[in-house]
N, C-alpha and C positions, 0 to 999 in steps of 0.2 A: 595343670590339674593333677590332682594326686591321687595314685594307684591304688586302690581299697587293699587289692587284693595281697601288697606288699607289708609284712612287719616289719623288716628291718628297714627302717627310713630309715637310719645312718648310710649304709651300705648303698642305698637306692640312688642319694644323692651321688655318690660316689661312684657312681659306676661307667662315667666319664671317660675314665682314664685305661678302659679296657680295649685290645686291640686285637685285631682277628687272628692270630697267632693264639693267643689266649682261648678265641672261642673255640677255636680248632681242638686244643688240648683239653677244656673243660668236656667238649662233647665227647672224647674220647675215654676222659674219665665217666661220665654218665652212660656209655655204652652207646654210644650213637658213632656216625662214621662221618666224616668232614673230609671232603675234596674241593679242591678248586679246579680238576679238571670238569667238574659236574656243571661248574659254573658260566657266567659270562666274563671273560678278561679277565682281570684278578678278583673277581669274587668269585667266594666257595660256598659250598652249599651245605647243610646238616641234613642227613638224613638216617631215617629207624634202619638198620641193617635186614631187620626182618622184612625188607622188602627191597631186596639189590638192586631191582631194575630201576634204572633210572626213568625211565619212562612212566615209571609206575609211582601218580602223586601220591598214593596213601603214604608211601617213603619220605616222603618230601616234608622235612622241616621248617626251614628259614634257610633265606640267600644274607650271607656274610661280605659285604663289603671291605675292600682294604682300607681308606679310610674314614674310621667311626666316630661318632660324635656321640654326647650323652644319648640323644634321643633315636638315635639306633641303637643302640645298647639296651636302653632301655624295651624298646619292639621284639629285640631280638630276645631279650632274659623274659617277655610276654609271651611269645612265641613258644614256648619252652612251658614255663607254665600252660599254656592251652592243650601243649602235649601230654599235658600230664605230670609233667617232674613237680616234685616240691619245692619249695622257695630256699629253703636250708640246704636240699643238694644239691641245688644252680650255684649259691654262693659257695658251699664247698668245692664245687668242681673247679668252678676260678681262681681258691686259694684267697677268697674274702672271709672266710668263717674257719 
């Protein structure tokens, strides 16, 4: 099924190939803060800094899995957009745009 809310279908198809190292850095460039200690075993977590406690879900992003396949990539670049980012600075963050 394809995403309304995504323009760049080239990139969308493409984003496959992204690994959580990647999401880690992309969300650091977006201003968000990414730990795997927040996590369960080697997944990390994204969350808004303006809300440190981890306890505290308004903080709470998206859980980053180690390893990703398109269709968590894909959840997870949704997840992000539902935060509120735009679709040009999720792909900028990644170093896709």
């Amino acid at each position: 099924m394809a995403e309304e809310r995504i323009e760049r279908k080239d990139l969308w198809q493409g984003i496959g190939k992204i690994r959580q190292k990647d999401w880690g850095e992309a969300a650091r460039k977006l201003g968000l803060d990414f730990s795997k200690s927040w996590g369960k075993g080697s997944h990390g977590v994204i969350r808004d800094p303006k809300f440190p406690d981890p306890s505290d879900t308004r903080g709470f992003i998206t859980t980053i899995q180690k390893s990703l396949g398109k269709q968590h990539n894909q959840r997870i670049f949704k997840q992000l957009l539902d935060y509120g980012f735009r679709e040009d600075d999720i792909w900028r963050a990644l170093g896709m745009l």
